[in-house]
PDB file of the backbone (N, CA, C, O) and the ligand in Angstrom, with CONECT records:
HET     ZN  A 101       1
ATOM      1  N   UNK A   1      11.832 119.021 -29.256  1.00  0.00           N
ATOM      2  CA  UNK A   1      12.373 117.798 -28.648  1.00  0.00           C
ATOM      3  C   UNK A   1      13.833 118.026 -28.243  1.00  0.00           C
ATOM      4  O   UNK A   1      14.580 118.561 -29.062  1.00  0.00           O
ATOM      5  N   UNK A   2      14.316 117.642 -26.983  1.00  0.00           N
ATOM      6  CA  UNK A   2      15.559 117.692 -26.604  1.00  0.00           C
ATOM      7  C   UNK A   2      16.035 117.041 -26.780  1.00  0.00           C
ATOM      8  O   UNK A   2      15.420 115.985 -26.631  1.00  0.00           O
ATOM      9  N   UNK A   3      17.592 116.866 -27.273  1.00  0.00           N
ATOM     10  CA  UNK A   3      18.452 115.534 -27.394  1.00  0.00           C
ATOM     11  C   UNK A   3      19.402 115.638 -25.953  1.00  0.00           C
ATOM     12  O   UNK A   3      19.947 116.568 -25.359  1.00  0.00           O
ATOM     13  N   UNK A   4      19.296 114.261 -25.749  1.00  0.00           N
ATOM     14  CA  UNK A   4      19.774 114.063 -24.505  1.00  0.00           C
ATOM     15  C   UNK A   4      21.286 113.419 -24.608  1.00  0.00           C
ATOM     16  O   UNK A   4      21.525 112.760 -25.620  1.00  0.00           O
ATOM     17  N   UNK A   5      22.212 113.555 -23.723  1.00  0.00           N
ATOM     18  CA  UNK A   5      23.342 112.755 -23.624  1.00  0.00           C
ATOM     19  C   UNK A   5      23.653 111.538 -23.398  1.00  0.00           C
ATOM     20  O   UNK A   5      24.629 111.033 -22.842  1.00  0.00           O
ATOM     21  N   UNK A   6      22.430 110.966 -24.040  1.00  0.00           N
ATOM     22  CA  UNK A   6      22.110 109.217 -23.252  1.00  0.00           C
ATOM     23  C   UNK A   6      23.057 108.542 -24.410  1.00  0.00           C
ATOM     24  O   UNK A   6      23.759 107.544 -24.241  1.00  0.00           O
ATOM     25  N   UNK A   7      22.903 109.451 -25.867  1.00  0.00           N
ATOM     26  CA  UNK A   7      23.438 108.859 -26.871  1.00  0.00           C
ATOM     27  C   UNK A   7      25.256 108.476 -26.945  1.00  0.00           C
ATOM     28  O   UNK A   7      26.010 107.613 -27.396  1.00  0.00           O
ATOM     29  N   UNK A   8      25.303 109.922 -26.076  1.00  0.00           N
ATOM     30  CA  UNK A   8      26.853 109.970 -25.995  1.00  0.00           C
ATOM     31  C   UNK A   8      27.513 108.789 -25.010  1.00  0.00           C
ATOM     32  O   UNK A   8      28.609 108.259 -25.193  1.00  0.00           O
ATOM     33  N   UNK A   9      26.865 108.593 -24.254  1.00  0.00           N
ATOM     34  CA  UNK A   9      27.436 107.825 -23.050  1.00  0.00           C
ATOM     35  C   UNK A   9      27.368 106.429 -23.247  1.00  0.00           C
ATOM     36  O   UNK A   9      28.172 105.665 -22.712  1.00  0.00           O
ATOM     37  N   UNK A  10      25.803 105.786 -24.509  1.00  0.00           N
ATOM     38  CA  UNK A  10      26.338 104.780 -24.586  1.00  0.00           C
ATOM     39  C   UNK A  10      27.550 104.366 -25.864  1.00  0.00           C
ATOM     40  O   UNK A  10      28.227 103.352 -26.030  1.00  0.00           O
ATOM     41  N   UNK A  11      27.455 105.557 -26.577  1.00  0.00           N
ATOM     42  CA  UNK A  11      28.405 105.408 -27.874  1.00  0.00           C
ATOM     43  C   UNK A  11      29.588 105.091 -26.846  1.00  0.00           C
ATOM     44  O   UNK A  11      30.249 104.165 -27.315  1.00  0.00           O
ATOM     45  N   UNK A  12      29.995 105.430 -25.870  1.00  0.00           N
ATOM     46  CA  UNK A  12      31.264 105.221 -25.396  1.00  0.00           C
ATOM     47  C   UNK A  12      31.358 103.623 -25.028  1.00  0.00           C
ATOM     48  O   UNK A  12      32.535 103.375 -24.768  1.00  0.00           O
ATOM     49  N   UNK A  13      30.693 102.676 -24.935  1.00  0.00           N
ATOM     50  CA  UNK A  13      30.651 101.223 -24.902  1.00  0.00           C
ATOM     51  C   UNK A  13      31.227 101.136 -25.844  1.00  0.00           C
ATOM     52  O   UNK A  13      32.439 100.922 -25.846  1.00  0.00           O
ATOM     53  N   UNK A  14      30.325 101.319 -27.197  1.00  0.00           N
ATOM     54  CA  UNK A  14      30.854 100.853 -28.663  1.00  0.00           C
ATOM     55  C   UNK A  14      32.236 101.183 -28.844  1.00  0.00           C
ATOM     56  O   UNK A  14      32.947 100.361 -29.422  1.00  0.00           O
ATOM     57  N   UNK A  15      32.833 102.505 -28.347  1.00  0.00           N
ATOM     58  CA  UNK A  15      34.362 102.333 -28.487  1.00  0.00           C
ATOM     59  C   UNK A  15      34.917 101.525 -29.268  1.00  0.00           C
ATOM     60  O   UNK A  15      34.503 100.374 -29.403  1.00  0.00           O
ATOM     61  N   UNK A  16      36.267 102.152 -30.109  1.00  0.00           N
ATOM     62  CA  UNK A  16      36.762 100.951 -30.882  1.00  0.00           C
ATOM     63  C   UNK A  16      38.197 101.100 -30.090  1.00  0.00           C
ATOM     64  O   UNK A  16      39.026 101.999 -30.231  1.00  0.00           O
ATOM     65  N   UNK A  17      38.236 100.258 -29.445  1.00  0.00           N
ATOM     66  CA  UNK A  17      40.104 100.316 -29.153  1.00  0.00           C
ATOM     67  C   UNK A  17      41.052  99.556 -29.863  1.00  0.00           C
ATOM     68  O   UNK A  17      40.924  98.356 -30.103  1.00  0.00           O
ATOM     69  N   UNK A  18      42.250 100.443 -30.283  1.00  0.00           N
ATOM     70  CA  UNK A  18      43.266  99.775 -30.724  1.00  0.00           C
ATOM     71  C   UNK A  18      43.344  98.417 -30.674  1.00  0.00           C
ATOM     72  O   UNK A  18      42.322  97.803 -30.366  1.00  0.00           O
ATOM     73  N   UNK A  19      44.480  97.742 -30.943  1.00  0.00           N
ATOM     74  CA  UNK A  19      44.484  96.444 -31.041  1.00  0.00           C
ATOM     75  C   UNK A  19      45.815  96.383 -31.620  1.00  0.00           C
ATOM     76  O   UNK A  19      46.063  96.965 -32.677  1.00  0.00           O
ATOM     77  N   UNK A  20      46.915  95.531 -30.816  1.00  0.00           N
ATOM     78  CA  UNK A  20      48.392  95.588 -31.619  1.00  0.00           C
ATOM     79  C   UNK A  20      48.595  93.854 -32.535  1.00  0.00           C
ATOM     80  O   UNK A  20      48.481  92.676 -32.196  1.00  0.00           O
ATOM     81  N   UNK A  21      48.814  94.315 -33.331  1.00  0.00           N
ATOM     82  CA  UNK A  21      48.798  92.850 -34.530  1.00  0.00           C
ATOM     83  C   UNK A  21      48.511  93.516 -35.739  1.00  0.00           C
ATOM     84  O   UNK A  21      48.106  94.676 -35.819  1.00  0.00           O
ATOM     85  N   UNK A  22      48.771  92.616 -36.838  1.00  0.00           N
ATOM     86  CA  UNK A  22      48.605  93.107 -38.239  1.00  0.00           C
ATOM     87  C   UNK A  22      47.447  91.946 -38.573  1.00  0.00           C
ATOM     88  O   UNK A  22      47.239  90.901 -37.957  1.00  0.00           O
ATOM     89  N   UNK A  23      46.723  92.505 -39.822  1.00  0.00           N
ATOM     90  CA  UNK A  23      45.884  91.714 -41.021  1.00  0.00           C
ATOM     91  C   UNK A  23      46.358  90.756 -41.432  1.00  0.00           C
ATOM     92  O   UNK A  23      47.447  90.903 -41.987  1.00  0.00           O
ATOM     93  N   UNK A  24      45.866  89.569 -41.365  1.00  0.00           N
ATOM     94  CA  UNK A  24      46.075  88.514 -42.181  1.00  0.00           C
ATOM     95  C   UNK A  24      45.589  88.866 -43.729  1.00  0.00           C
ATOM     96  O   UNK A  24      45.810  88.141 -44.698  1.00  0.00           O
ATOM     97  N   UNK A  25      44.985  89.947 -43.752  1.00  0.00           N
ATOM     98  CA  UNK A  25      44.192  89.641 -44.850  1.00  0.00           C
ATOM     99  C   UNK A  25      44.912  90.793 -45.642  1.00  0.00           C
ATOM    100  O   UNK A  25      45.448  90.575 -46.728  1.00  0.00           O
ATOM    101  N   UNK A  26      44.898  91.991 -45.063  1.00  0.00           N
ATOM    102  CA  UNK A  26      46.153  93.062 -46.084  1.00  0.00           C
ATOM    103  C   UNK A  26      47.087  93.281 -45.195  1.00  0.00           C
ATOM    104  O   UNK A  26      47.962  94.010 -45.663  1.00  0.00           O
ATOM    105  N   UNK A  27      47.324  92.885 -43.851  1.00  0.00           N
ATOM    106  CA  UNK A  27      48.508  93.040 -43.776  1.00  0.00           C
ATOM    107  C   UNK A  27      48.745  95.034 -42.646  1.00  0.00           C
ATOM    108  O   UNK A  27      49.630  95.741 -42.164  1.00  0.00           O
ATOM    109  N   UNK A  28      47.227  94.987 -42.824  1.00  0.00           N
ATOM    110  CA  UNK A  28      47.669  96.635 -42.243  1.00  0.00           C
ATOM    111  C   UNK A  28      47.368  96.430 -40.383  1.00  0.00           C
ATOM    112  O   UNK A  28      46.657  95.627 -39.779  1.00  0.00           O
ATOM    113  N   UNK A  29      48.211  97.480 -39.924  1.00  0.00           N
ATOM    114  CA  UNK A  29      48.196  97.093 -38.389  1.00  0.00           C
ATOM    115  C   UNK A  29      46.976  97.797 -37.845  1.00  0.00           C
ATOM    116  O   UNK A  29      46.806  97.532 -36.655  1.00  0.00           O
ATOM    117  N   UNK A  30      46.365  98.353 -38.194  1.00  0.00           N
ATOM    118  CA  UNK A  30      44.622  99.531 -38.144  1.00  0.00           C
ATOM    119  C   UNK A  30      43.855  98.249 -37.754  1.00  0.00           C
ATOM    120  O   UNK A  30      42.986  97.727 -38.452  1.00  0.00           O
ATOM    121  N   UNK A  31      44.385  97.704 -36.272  1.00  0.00           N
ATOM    122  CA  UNK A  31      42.991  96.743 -36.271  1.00  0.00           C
ATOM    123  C   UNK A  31      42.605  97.516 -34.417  1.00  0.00           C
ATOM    124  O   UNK A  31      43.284  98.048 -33.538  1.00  0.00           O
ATOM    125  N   UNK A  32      41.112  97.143 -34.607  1.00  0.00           N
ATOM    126  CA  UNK A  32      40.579  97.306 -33.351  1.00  0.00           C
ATOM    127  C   UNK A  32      39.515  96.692 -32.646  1.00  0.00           C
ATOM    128  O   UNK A  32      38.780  96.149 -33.471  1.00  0.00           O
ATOM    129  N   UNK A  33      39.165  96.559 -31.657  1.00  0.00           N
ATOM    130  CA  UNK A  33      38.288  95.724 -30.851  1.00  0.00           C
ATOM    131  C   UNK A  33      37.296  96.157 -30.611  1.00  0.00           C
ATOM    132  O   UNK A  33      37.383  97.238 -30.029  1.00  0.00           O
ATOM    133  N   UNK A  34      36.079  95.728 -30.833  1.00  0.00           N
ATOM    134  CA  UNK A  34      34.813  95.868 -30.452  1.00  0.00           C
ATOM    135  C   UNK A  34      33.843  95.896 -30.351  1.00  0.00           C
ATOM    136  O   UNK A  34      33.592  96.694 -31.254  1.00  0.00           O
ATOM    137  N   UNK A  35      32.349  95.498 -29.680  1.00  0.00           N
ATOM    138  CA  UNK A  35      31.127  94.977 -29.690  1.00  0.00           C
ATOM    139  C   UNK A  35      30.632  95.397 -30.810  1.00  0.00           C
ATOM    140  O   UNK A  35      30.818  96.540 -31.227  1.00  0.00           O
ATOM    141  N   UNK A  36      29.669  94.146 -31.659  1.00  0.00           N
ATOM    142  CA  UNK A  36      29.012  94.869 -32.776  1.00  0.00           C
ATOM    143  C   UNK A  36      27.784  93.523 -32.126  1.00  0.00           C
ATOM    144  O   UNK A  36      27.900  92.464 -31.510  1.00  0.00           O
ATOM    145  N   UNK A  37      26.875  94.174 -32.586  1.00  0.00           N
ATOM    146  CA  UNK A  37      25.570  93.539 -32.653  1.00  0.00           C
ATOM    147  C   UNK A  37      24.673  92.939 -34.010  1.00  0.00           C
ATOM    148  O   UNK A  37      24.206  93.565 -34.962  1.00  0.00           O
ATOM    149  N   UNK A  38      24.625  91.266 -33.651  1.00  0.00           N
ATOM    150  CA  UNK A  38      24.134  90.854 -34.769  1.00  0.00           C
ATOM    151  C   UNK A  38      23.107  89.784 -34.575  1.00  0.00           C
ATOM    152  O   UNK A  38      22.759  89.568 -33.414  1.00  0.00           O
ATOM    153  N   UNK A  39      22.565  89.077 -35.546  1.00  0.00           N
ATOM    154  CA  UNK A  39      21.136  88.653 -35.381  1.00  0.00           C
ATOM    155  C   UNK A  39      21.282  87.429 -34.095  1.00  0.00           C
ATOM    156  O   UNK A  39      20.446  86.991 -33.304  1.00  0.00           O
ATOM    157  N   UNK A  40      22.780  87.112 -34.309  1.00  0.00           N
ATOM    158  CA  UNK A  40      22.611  85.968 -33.077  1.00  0.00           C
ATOM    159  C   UNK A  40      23.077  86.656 -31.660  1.00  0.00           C
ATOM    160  O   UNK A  40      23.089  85.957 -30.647  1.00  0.00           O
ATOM    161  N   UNK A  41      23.370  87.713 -31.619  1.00  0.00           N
ATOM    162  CA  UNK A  41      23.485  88.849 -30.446  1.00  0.00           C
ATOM    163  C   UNK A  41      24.933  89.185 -30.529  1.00  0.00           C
ATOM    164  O   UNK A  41      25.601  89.458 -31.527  1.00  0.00           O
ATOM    165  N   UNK A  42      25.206  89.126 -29.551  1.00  0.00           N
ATOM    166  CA  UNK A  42      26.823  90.688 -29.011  1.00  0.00           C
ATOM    167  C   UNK A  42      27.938  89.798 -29.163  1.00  0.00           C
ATOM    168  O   UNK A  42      28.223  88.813 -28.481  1.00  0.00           O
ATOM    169  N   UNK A  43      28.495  90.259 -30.102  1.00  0.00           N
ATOM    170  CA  UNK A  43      29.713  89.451 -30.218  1.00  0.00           C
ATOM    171  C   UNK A  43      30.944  90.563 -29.850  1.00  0.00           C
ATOM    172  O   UNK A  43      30.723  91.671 -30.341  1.00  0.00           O
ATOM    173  N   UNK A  44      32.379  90.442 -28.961  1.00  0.00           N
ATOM    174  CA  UNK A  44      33.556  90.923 -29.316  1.00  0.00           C
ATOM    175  C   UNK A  44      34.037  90.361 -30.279  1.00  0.00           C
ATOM    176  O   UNK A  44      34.021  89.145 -30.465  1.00  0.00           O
ATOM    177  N   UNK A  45      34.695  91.501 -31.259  1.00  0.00           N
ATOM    178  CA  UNK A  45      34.886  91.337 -32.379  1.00  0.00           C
ATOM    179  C   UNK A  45      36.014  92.721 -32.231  1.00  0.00           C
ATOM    180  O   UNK A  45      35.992  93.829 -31.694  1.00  0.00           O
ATOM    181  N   UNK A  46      37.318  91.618 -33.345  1.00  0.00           N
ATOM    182  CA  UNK A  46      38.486  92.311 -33.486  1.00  0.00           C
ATOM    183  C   UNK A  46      38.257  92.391 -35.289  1.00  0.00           C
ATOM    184  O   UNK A  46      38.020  91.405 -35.987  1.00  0.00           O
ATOM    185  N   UNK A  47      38.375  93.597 -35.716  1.00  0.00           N
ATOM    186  CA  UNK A  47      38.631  93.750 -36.927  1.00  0.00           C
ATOM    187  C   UNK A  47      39.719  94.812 -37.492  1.00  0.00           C
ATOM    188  O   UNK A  47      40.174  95.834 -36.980  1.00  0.00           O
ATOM    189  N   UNK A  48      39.967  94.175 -38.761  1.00  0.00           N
ATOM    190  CA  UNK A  48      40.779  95.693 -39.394  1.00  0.00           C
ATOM    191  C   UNK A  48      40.352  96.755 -39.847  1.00  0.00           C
ATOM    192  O   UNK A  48      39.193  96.750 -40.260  1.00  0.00           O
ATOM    193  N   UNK A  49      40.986  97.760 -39.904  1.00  0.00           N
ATOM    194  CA  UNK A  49      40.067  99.108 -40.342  1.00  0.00           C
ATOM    195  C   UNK A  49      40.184  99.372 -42.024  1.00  0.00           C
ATOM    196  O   UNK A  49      39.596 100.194 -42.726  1.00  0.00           O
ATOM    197  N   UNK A  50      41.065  98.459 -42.331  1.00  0.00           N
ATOM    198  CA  UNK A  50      41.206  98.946 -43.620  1.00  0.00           C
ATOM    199  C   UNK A  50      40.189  98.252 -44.663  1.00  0.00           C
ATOM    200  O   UNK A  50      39.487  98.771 -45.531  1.00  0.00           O
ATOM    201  N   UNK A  51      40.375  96.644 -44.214  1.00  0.00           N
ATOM    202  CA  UNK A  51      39.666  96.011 -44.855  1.00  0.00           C
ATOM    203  C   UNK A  51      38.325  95.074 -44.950  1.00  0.00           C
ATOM    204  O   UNK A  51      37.773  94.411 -45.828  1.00  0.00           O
ATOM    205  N   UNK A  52      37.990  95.535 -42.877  1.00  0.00           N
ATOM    206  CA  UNK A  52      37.207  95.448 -42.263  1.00  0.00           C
ATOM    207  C   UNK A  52      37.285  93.333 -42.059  1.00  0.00           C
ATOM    208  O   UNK A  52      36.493  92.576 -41.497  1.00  0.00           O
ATOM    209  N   UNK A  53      38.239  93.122 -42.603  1.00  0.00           N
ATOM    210  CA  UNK A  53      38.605  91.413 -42.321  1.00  0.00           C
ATOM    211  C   UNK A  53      38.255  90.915 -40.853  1.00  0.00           C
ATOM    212  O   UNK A  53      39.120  91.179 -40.017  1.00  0.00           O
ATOM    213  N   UNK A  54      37.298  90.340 -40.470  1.00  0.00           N
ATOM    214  CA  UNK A  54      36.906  90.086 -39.186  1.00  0.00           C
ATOM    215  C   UNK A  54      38.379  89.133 -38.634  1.00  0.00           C
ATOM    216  O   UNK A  54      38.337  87.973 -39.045  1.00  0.00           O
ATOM    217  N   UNK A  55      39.236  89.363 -38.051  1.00  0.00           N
ATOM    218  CA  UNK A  55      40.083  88.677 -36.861  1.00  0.00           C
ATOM    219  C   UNK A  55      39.943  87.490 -35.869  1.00  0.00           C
ATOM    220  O   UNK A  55      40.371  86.337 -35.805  1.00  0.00           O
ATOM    221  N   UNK A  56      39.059  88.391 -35.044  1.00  0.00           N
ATOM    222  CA  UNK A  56      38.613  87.405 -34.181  1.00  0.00           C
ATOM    223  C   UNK A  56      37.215  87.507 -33.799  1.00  0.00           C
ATOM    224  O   UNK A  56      36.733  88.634 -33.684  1.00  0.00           O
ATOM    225  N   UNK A  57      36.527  86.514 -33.594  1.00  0.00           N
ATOM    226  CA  UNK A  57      34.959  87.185 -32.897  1.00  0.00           C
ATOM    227  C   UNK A  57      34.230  86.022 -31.677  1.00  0.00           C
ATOM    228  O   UNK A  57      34.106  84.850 -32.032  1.00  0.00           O
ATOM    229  N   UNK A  58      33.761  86.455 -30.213  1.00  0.00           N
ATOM    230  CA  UNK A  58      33.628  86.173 -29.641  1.00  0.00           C
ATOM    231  C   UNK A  58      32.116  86.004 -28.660  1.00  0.00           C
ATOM    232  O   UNK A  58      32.276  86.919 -27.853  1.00  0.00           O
ATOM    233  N   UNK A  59      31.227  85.568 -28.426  1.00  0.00           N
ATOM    234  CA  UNK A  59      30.613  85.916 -28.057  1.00  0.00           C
ATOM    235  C   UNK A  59      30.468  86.806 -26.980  1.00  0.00           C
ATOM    236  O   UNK A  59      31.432  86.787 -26.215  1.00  0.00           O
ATOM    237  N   UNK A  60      29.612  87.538 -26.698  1.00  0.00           N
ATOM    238  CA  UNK A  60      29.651  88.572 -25.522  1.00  0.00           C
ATOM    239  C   UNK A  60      28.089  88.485 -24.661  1.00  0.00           C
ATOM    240  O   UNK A  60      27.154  87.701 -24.825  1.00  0.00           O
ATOM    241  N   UNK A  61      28.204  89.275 -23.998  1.00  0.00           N
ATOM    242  CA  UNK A  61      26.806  89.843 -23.100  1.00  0.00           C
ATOM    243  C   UNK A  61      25.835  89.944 -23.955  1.00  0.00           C
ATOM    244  O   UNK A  61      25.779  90.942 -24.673  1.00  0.00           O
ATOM    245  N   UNK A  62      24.719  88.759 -24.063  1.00  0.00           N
ATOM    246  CA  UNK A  62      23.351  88.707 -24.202  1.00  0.00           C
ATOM    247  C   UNK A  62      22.898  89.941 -24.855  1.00  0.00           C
ATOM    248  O   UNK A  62      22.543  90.023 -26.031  1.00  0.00           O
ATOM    249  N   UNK A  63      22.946  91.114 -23.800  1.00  0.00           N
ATOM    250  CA  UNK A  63      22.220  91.843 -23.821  1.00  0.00           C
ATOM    251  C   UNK A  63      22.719  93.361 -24.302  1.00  0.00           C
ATOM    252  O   UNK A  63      22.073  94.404 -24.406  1.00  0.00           O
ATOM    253  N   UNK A  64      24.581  92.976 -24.636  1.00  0.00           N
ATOM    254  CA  UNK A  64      25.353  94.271 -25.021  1.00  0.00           C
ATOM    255  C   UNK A  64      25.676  94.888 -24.424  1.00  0.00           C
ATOM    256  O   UNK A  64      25.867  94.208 -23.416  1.00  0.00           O
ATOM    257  N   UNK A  65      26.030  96.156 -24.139  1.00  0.00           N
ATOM    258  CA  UNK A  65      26.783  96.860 -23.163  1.00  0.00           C
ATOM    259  C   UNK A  65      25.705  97.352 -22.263  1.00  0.00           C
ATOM    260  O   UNK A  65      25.871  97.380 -21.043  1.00  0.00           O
ATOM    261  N   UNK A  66      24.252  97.864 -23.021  1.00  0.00           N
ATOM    262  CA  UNK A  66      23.298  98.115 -21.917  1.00  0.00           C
ATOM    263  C   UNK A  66      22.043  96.730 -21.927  1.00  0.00           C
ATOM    264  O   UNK A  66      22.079  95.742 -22.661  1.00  0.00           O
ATOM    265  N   UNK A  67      20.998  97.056 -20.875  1.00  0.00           N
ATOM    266  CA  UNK A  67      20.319  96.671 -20.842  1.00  0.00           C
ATOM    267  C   UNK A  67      19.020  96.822 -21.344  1.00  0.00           C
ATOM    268  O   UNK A  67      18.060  96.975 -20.588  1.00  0.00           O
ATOM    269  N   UNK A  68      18.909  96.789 -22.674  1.00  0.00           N
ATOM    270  CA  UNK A  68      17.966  97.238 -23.292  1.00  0.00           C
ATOM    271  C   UNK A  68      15.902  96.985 -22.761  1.00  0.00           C
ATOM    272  O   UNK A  68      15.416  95.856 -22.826  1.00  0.00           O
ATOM    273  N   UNK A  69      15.332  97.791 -22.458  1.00  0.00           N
ATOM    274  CA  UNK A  69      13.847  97.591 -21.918  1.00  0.00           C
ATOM    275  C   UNK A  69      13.614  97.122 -22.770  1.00  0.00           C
ATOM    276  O   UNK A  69      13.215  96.052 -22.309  1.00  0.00           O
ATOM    277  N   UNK A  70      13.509  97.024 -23.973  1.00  0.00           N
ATOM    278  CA  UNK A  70      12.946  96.069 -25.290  1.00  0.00           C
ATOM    279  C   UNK A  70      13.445  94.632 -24.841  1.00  0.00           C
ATOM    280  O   UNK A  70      12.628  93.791 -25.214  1.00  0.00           O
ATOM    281  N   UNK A  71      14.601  94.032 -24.110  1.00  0.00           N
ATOM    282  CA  UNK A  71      14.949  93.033 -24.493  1.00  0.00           C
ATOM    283  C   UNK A  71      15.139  92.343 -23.257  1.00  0.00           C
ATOM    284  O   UNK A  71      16.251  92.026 -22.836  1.00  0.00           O
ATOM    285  N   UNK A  72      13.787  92.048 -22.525  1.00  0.00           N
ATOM    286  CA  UNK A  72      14.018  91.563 -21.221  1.00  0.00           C
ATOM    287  C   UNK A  72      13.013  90.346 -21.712  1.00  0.00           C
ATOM    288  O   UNK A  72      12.295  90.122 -20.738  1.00  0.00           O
ATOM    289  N   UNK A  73      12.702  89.597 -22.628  1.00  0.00           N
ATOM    290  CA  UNK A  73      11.675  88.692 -23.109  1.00  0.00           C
ATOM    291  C   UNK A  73      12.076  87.588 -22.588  1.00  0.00           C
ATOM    292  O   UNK A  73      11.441  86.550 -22.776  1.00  0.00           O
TER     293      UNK A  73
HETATM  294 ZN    ZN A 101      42.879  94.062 -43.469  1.00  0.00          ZN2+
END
Protein backbone atom coordinates (compact mmCIF):
# COMPACT_ATOMS: atom_id res chain seq x y z
CA UNK A 1 0.00 0.00 0.00
CA UNK A 2 1.26 3.47 -0.85
CA UNK A 3 0.99 6.38 1.40
CA UNK A 4 0.04 9.26 -0.34
CA UNK A 5 0.62 13.06 0.34
CA UNK A 6 -3.07 13.70 0.76
CA UNK A 7 -2.23 13.42 4.53
CA UNK A 8 0.34 16.08 4.41
CA UNK A 9 -1.57 18.67 2.61
CA UNK A 10 -4.52 18.42 4.62
CA UNK A 11 -2.51 18.46 8.00
CA UNK A 12 -1.54 21.88 6.69
CA UNK A 13 -5.32 23.26 7.32
CA UNK A 14 -5.05 22.02 10.88
CA UNK A 15 -2.03 24.31 11.31
CA UNK A 16 -1.68 25.83 14.62
CA UNK A 17 -0.75 29.51 14.26
CA UNK A 18 0.60 31.64 16.79
CA UNK A 19 -1.57 33.89 18.49
CA UNK A 20 -0.24 37.17 20.45
CA UNK A 21 -1.99 37.43 24.05
CA UNK A 22 -1.39 35.63 27.26
CA UNK A 23 -3.60 32.86 29.39
CA UNK A 24 -6.07 33.87 31.50
CA UNK A 25 -5.72 30.77 32.99
CA UNK A 26 -1.66 30.41 33.60
CA UNK A 27 -0.78 33.28 32.24
CA UNK A 28 1.66 31.74 29.47
CA UNK A 29 1.82 33.57 26.01
CA UNK A 30 2.05 29.76 23.95
CA UNK A 31 -1.40 30.39 22.66
CA UNK A 32 -2.52 29.42 19.13
CA UNK A 33 -5.36 29.26 16.69
CA UNK A 34 -7.05 26.56 15.25
CA UNK A 35 -9.78 24.27 13.74
CA UNK A 36 -10.55 21.33 15.92
CA UNK A 37 -13.44 19.15 15.20
CA UNK A 38 -16.18 18.24 17.53
CA UNK A 39 -19.50 16.48 17.88
CA UNK A 40 -21.34 19.75 17.09
CA UNK A 41 -18.78 20.35 14.07
CA UNK A 42 -15.71 22.87 13.20
CA UNK A 43 -15.14 25.22 15.54
CA UNK A 44 -12.05 28.08 15.41
CA UNK A 45 -10.62 27.72 18.44
CA UNK A 46 -7.82 29.76 20.20
CA UNK A 47 -6.08 27.85 22.89
CA UNK A 48 -3.01 27.75 25.14
CA UNK A 49 -0.34 25.35 24.71
CA UNK A 50 0.53 24.98 28.05
CA UNK A 51 -2.60 24.45 29.63
CA UNK A 52 -4.66 23.77 26.74
CA UNK A 53 -7.38 26.57 28.48
CA UNK A 54 -9.78 27.05 25.57
CA UNK A 55 -9.67 31.17 24.87
CA UNK A 56 -11.85 31.63 22.41
CA UNK A 57 -14.06 29.30 20.23
CA UNK A 58 -16.02 30.00 17.22
CA UNK A 59 -17.97 28.32 14.98
CA UNK A 60 -16.53 27.49 11.57
CA UNK A 61 -17.20 25.66 8.14
CA UNK A 62 -19.78 22.89 8.45
CA UNK A 63 -17.73 20.82 6.78
CA UNK A 64 -13.92 21.84 8.03
CA UNK A 65 -11.23 22.68 5.97
CA UNK A 66 -12.09 19.86 3.41
CA UNK A 67 -14.97 18.50 2.01
CA UNK A 68 -15.37 15.34 3.33
CA UNK A 69 -17.34 12.44 0.75
CA UNK A 70 -18.65 10.95 4.00
CA UNK A 71 -20.32 14.17 4.84
CA UNK A 72 -22.47 15.39 2.08
CA UNK A 73 -25.86 13.91 3.98
ZN1 LIG B 1 -2.80 28.44 29.95
Amino acid sequence: MTERRRADSRRRYLERKPVEGSCPHCRSEDLAHYPVNTEGGWYLTVKCQQCLHSIHREPWSRLGPVHLLSDTL
